[in-house]
N, C-alpha and C positions, 0 to 999 in steps of 0.2 A: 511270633514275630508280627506285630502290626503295622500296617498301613494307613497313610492317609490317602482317601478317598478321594480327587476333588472330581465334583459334578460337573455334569456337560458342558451348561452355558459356563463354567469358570474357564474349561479347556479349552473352550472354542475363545473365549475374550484371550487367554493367555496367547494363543497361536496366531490368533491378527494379530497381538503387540509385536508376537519375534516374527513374524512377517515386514511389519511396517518398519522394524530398526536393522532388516538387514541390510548392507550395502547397496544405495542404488533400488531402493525398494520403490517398487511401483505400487498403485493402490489394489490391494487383494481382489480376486473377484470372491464372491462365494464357494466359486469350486477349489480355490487357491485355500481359502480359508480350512475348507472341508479334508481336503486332502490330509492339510498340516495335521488335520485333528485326529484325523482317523476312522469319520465319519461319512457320510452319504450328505447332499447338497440338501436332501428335501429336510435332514437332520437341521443341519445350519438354519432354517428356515423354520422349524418347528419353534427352535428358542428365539427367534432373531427375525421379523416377517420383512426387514429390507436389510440393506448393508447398509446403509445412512443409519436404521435403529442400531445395525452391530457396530458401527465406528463410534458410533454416540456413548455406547455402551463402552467398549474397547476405552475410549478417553477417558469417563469419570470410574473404569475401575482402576484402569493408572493413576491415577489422582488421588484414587483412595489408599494404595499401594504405597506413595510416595508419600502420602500425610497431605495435600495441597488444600487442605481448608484450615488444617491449624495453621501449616508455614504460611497461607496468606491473610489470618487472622490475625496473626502475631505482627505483621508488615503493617496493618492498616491500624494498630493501634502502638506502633512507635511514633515518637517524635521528631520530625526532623526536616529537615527543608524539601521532602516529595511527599 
């Protein structure tokens, strides 16, 4: 039976995003992050040296997740009155 593996900083991006979309979500701190992960704070800090870098991070991998350069690639090269 095989698994897929994902790596730290993947886990640690994945658990800010389901942090940031629960209900009434306030901004993570790092220990908030850490907890979700499963990890130690100085962990979170090894991949990530602020939380501004992991939010930064946390955004364009959602982005990447969702497609957001082709779906806005694809926007900037219709025609139409915007």
């Amino acid at each position: 039976m095989s698994s897929t593996a994902i790596d730290t900083p993947t886990k640690i991006l994945q658990a800010t995003l389901a942090l940031l979309e629960q209900p009434h979500a306030k901004l993570p701190t790092m220990t908030d992050i850490a907890k979700a992960t499963g990890i130690s704070r100085q962990a979170v800090y090894l991949h990530f040296p602020s939380r501004t870098d992991l939010l930064v991070a946390a955004t364009r991998y959602q982005d990447r997740q969702n497609n957001v350069d082709t779906a806005s690639s694809r926007r900037r090269t219709c025609s139409g009155p915007f």
